[in-house]
py3Dmol code that shows the C-alpha trace and the ligand (Angstrom):
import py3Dmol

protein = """\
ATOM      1  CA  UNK A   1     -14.137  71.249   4.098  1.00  0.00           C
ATOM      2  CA  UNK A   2     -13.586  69.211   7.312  1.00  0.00           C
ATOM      3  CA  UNK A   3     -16.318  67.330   8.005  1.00  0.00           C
ATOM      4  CA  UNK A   4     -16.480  68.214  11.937  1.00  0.00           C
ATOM      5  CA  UNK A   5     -15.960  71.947  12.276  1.00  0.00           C
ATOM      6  CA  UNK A   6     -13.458  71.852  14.829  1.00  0.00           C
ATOM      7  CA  UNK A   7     -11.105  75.219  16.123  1.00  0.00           C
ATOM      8  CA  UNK A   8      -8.303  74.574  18.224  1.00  0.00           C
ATOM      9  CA  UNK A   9      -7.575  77.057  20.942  1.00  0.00           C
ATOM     10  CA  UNK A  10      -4.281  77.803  22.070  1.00  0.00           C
ATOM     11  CA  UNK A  11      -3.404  78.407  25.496  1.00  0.00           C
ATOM     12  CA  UNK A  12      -2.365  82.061  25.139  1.00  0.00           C
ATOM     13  CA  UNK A  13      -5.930  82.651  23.810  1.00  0.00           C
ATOM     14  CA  UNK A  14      -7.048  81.120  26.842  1.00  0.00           C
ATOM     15  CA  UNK A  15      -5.363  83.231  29.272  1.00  0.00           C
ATOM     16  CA  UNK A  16      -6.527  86.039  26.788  1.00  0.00           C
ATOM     17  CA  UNK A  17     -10.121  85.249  26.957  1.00  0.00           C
ATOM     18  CA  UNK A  18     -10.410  84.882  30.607  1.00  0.00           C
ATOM     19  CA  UNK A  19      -8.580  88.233  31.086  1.00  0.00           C
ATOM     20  CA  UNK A  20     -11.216  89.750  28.937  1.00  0.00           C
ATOM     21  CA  UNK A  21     -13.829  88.195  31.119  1.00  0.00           C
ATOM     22  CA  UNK A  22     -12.381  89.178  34.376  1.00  0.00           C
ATOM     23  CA  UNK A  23     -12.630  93.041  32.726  1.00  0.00           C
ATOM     24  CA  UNK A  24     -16.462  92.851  31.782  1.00  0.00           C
ATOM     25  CA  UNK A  25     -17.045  91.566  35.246  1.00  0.00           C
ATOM     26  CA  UNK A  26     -15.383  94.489  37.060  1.00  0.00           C
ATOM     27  CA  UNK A  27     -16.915  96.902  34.813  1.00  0.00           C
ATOM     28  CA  UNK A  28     -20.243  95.758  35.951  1.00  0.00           C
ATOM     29  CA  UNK A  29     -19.031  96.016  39.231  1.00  0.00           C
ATOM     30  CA  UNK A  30     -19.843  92.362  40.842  1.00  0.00           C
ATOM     31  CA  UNK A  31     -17.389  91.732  43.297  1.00  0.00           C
ATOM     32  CA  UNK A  32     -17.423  88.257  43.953  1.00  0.00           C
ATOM     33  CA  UNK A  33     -16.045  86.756  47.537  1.00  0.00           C
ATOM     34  CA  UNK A  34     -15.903  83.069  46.009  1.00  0.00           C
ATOM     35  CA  UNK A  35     -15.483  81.391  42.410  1.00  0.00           C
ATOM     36  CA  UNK A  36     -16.971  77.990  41.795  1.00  0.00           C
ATOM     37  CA  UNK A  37     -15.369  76.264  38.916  1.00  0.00           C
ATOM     38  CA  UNK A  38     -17.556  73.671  36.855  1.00  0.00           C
ATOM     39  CA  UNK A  39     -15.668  70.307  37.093  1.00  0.00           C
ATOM     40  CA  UNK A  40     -13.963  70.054  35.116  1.00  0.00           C
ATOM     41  CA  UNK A  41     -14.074  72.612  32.017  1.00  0.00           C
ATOM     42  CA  UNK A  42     -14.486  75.200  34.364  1.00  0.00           C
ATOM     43  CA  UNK A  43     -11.185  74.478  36.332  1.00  0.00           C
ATOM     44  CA  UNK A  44      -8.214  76.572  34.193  1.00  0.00           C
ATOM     45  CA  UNK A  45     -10.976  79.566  33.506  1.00  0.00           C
ATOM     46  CA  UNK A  46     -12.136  80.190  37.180  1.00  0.00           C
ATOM     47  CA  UNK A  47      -8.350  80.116  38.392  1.00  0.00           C
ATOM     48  CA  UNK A  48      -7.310  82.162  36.075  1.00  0.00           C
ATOM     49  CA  UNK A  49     -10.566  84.244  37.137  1.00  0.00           C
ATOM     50  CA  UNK A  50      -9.270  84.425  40.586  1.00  0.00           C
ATOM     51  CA  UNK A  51      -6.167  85.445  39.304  1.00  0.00           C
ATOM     52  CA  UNK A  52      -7.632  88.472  37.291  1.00  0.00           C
ATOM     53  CA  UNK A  53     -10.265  89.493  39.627  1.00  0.00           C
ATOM     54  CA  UNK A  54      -8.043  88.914  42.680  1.00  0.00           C
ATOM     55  CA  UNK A  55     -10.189  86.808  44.458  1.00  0.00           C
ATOM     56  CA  UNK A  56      -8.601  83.724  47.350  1.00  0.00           C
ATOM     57  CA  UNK A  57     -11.854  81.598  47.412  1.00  0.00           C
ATOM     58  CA  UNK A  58     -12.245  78.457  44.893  1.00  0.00           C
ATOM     59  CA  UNK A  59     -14.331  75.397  44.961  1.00  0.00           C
ATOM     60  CA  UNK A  60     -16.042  73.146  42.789  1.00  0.00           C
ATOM     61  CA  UNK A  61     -18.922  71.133  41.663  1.00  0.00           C
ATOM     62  CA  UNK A  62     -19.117  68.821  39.388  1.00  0.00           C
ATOM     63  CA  UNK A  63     -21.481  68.242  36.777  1.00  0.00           C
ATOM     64  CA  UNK A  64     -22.110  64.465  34.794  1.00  0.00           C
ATOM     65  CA  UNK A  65     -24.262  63.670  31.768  1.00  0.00           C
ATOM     66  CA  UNK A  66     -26.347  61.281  31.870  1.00  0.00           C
ATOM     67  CA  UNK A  67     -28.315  59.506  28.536  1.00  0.00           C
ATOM     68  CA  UNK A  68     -31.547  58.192  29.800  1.00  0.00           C
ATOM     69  CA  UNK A  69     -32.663  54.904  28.379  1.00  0.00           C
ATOM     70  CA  UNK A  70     -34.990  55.340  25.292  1.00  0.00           C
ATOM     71  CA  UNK A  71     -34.315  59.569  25.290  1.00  0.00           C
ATOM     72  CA  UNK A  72     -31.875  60.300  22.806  1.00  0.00           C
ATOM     73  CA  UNK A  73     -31.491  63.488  24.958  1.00  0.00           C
ATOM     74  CA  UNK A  74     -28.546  64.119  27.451  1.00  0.00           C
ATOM     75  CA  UNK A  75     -29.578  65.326  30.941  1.00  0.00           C
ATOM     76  CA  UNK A  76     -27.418  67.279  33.300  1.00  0.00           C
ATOM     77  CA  UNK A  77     -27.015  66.148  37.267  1.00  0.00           C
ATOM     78  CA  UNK A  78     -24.513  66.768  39.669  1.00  0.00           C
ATOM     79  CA  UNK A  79     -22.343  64.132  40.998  1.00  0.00           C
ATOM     80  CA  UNK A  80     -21.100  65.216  44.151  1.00  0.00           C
ATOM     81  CA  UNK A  81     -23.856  66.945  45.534  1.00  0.00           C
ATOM     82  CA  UNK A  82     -22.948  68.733  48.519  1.00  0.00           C
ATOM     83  CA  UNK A  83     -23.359  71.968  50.866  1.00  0.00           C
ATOM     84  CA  UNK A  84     -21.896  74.868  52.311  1.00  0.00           C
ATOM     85  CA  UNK A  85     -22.802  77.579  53.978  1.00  0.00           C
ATOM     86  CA  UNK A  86     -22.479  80.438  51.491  1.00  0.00           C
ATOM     87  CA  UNK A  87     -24.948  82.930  53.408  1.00  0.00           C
ATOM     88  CA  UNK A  88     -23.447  86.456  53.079  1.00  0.00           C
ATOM     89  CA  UNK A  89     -21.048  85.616  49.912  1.00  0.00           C
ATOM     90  CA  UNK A  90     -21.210  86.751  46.838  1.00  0.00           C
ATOM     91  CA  UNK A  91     -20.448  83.720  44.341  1.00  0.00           C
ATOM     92  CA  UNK A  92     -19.124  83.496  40.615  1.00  0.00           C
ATOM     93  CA  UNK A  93     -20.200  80.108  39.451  1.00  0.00           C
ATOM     94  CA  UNK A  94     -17.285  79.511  36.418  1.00  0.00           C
ATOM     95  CA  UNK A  95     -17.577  76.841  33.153  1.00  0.00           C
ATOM     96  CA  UNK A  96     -15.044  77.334  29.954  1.00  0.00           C
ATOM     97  CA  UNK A  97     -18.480  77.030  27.547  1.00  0.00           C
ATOM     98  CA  UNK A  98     -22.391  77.196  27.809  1.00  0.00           C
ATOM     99  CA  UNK A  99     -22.860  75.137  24.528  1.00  0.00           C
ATOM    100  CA  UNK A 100     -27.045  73.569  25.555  1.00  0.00           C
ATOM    101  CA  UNK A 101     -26.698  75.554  29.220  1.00  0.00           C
ATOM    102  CA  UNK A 102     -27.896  72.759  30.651  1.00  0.00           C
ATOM    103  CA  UNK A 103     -24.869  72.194  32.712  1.00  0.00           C
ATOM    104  CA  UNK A 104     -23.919  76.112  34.132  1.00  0.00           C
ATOM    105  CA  UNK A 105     -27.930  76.262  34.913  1.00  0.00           C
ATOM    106  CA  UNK A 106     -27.827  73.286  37.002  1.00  0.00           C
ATOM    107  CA  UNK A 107     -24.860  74.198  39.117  1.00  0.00           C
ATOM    108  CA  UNK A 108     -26.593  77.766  39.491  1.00  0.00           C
ATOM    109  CA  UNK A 109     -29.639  76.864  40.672  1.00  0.00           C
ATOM    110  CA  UNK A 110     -28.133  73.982  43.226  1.00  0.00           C
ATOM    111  CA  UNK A 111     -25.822  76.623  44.461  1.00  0.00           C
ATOM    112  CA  UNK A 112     -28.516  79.676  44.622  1.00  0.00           C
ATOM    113  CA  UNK A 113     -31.174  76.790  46.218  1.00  0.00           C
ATOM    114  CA  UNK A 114     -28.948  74.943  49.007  1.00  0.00           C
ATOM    115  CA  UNK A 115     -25.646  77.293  49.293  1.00  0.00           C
ATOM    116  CA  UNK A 116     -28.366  80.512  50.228  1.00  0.00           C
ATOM    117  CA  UNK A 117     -25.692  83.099  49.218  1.00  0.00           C
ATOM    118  CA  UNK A 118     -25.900  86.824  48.675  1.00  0.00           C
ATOM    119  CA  UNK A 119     -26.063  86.544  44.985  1.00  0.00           C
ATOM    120  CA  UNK A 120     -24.824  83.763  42.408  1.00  0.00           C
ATOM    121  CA  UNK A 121     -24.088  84.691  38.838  1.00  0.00           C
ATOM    122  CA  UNK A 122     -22.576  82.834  36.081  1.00  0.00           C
ATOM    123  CA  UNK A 123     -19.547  83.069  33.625  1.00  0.00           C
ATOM    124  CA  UNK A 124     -18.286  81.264  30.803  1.00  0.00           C
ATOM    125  CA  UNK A 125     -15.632  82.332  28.135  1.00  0.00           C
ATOM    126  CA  UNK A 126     -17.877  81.033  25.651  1.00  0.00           C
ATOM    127  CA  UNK A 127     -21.712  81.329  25.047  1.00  0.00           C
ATOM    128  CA  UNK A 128     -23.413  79.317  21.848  1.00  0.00           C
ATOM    129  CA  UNK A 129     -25.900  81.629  21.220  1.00  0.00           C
ATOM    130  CA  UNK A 130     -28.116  79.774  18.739  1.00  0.00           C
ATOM    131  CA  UNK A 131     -27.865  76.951  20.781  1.00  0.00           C
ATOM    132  CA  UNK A 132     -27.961  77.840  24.322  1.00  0.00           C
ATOM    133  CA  UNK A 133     -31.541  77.841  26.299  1.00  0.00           C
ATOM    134  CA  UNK A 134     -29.697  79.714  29.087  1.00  0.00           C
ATOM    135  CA  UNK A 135     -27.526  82.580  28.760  1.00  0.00           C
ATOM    136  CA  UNK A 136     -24.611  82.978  31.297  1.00  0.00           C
ATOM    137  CA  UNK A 137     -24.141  86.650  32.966  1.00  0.00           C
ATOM    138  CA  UNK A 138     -21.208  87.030  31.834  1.00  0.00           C
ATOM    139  CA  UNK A 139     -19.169  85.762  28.363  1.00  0.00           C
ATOM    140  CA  UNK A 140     -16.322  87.258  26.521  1.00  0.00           C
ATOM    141  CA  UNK A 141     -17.020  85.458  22.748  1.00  0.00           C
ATOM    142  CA  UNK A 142     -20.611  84.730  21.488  1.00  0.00           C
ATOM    143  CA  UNK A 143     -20.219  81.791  19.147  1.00  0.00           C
ATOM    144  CA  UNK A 144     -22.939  82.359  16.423  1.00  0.00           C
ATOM    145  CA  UNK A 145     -22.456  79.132  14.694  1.00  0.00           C
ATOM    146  CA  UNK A 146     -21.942  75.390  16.766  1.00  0.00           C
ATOM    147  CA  UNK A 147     -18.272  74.109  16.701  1.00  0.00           C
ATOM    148  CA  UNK A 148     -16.487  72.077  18.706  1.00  0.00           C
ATOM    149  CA  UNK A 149     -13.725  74.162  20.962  1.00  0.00           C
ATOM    150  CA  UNK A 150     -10.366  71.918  21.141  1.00  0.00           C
ATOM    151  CA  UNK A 151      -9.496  73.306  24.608  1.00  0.00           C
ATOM    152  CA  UNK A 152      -5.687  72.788  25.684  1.00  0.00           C
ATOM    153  CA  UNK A 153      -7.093  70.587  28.593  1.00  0.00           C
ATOM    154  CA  UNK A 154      -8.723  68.377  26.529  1.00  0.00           C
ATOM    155  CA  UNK A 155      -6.631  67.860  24.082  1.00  0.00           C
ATOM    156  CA  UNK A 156      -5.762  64.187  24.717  1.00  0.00           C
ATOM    157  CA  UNK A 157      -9.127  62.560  25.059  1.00  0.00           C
ATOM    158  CA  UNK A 158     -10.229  64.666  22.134  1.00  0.00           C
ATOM    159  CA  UNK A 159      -7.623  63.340  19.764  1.00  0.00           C
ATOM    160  CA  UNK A 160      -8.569  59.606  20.740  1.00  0.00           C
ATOM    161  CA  UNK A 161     -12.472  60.032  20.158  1.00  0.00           C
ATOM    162  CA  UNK A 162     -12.179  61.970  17.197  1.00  0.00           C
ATOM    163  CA  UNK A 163      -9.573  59.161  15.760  1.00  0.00           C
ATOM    164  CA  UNK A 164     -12.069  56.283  17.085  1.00  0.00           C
ATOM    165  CA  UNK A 165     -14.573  58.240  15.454  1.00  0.00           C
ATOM    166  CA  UNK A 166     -12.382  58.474  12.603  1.00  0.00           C
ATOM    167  CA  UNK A 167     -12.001  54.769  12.015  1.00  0.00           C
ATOM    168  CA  UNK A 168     -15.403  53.582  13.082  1.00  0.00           C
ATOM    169  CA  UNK A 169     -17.123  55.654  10.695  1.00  0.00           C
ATOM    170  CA  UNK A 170     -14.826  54.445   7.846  1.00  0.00           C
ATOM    171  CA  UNK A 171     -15.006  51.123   8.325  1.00  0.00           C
ATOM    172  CA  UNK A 172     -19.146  51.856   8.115  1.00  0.00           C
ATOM    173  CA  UNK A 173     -18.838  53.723   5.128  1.00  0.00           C
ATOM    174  CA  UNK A 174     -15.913  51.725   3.275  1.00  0.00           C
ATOM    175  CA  UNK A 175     -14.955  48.125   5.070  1.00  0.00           C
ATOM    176  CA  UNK A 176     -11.498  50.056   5.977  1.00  0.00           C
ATOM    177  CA  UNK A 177      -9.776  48.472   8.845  1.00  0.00           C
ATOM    178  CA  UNK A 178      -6.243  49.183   8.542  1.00  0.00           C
ATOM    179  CA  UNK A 179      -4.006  52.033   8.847  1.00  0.00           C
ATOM    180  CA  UNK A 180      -0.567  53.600   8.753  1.00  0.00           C
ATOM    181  CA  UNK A 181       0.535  56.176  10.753  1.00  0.00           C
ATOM    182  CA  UNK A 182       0.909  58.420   8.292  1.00  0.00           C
ATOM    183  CA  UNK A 183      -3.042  57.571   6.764  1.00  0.00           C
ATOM    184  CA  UNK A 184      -4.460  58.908  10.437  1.00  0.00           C
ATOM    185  CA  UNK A 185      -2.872  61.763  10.932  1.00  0.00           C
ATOM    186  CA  UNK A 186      -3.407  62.643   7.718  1.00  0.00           C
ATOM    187  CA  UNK A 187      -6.900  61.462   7.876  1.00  0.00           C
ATOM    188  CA  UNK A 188      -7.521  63.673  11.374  1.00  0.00           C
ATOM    189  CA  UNK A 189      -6.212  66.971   9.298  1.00  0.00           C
ATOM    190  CA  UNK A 190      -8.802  66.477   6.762  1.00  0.00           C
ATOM    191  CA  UNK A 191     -11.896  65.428   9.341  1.00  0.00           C
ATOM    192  CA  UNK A 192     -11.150  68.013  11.978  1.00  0.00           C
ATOM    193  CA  UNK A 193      -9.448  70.604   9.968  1.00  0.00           C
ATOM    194  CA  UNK A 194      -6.878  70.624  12.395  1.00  0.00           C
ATOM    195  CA  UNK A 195      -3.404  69.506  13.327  1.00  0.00           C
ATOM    196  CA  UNK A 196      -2.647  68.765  16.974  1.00  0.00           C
ATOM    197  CA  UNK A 197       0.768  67.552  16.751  1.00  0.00           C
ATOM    198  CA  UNK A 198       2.865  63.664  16.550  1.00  0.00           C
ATOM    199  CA  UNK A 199       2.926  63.768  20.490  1.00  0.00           C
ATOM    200  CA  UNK A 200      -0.680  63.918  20.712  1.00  0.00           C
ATOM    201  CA  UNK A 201      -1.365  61.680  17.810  1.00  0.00           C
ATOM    202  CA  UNK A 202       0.938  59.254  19.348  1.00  0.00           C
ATOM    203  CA  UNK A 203      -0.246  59.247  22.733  1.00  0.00           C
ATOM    204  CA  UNK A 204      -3.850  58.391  21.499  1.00  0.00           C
ATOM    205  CA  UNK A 205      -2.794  55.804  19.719  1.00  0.00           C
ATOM    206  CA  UNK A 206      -2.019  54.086  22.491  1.00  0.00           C
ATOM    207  CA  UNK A 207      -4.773  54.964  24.684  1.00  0.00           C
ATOM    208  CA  UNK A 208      -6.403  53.391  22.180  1.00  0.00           C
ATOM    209  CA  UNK A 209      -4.615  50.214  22.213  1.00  0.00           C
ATOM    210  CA  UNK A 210      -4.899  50.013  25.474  1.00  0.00           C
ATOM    211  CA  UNK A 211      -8.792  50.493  25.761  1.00  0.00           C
ATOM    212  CA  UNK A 212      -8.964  47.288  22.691  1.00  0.00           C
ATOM    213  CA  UNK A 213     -10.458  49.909  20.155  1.00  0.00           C
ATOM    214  CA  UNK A 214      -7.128  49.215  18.145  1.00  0.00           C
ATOM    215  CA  UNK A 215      -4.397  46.638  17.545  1.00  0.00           C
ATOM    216  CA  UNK A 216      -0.977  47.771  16.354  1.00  0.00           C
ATOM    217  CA  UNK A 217       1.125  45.531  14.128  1.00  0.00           C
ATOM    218  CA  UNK A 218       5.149  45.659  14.654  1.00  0.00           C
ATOM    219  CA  UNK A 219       5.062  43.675  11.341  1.00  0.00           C
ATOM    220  CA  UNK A 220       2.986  45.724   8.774  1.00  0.00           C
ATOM    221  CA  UNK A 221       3.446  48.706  11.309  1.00  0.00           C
ATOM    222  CA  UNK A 222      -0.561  49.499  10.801  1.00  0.00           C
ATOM    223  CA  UNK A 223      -3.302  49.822  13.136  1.00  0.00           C
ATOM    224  CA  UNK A 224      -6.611  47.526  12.534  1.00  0.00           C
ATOM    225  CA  UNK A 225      -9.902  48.621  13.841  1.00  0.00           C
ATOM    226  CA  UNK A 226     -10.934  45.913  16.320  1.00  0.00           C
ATOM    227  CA  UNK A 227     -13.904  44.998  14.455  1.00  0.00           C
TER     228      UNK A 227
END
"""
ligand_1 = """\
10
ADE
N -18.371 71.228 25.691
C -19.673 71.331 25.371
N -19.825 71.883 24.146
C -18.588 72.147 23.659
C -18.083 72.701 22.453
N -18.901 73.109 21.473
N -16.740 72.808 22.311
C -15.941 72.372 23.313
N -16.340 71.845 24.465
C -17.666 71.722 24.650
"""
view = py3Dmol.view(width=600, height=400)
view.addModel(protein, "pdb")
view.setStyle({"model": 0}, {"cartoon": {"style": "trace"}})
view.addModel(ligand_1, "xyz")
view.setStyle({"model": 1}, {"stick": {}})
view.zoomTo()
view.show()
């Protein structure tokens, strides 16, 4: 059993899952004049949105996370706050998953409170249902159990923080500090559950030597936890 449970999605079920979307949204019959994507998982859904619902008009806002000091909770704000005039238009406000809510919730009710549009609904291609204090208009797959989604457009920095993670959490529970190759990916497969390829693995390797989270000898041809 890996010990993150961790599905990797493909981009064909991507494209799949947002054409699904797009067809419970015209059978409910909302038309929507303008899409706004959630920066930045909402970006490949709401053009492929526009794509399947044949609509020109695409912004976006974007959403940050912030930790506040002494709350172990994470709260939602939006970084780029700004306005439009959106009186008369219909809007589609887009994000790939509504995992707490907190995020799609915010961006709806900044949009329905300073844009003044028509309407403003919400989609995502994913809703945690167990999870979620806010449920989006419109979802194609209710997730009935929390795992992390290893979206094609994340695929990178998900690699290096699950390896960091990896090797920090080793080291804590063992004194390991070195590694081959071989031991990570390895390693990943068994934590994750799932295999996301050499070019990925190797490319994270390196953003990780590059951030100082890992050294890499030519000699011993290991990597060593910077400790
Ligand atoms: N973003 C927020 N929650 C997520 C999840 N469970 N999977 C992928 N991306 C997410």
């Amino acid at each position: 059993m890996p010990r993150v449970k961790t599905k990797l999605v493909s981009w064909e079920e991507i494209v799949d899952w947002s054409m699904h979307l797009a067809d419970i949204i015209i059978r409910d019959n909302y038309r929507p004049d303008l899409l706004v994507a959630v920066s930045r998982g909402g970006f490949v859904p709401a053009r492929l949105l526009c794509d399947f619902l044949g609509v020109e008009n695409l912004m976006s806002i974007q959403s940050q996370h912030w930790t506040e000091a002494a709350k172990a909770e994470e709260r939602a704000i939006l970084k780029f706050p700004y306005n439009i005039d959106a009186s008369g238009l219909r809007i589609l406000v887009v994000d790939d998953i509504v995992d707490t809510g907190e995020t799609l919730a915010l961006a709806r009710n900044y949009i329905r409170d300073h844009w003044r549009p028509l309407e403003a609904k919400t989609a995502a291609l994913q809703w945690i249902s167990p999870v979620a204090k806010f449920k989006p208009d419109y979802y194609y797959i209710e997730v009935k159990e929390w795992i992390w989604f290893q979206y094609p457009w994340t695929r990178l920095e998900d690699t290096y923080q699950f390896i960091k993670r990896m090797l920090t959490e080793t080291y804590k529970e063992t004194g390991k500090t070195e590694w081959t190759y071989e031991e990570i990916v390895g390693g990943f497969r068994e934590w994750y559950g799932i295999d996301v390829g050499d070019e990925y693995y190797k490319r994270a390797l390196k953003v990780l030597v590059e951030k100082g989270i890992i050294t890499y000898s030519e000699n011993t041809k290991k990597y060593k936890i910077v400790v």
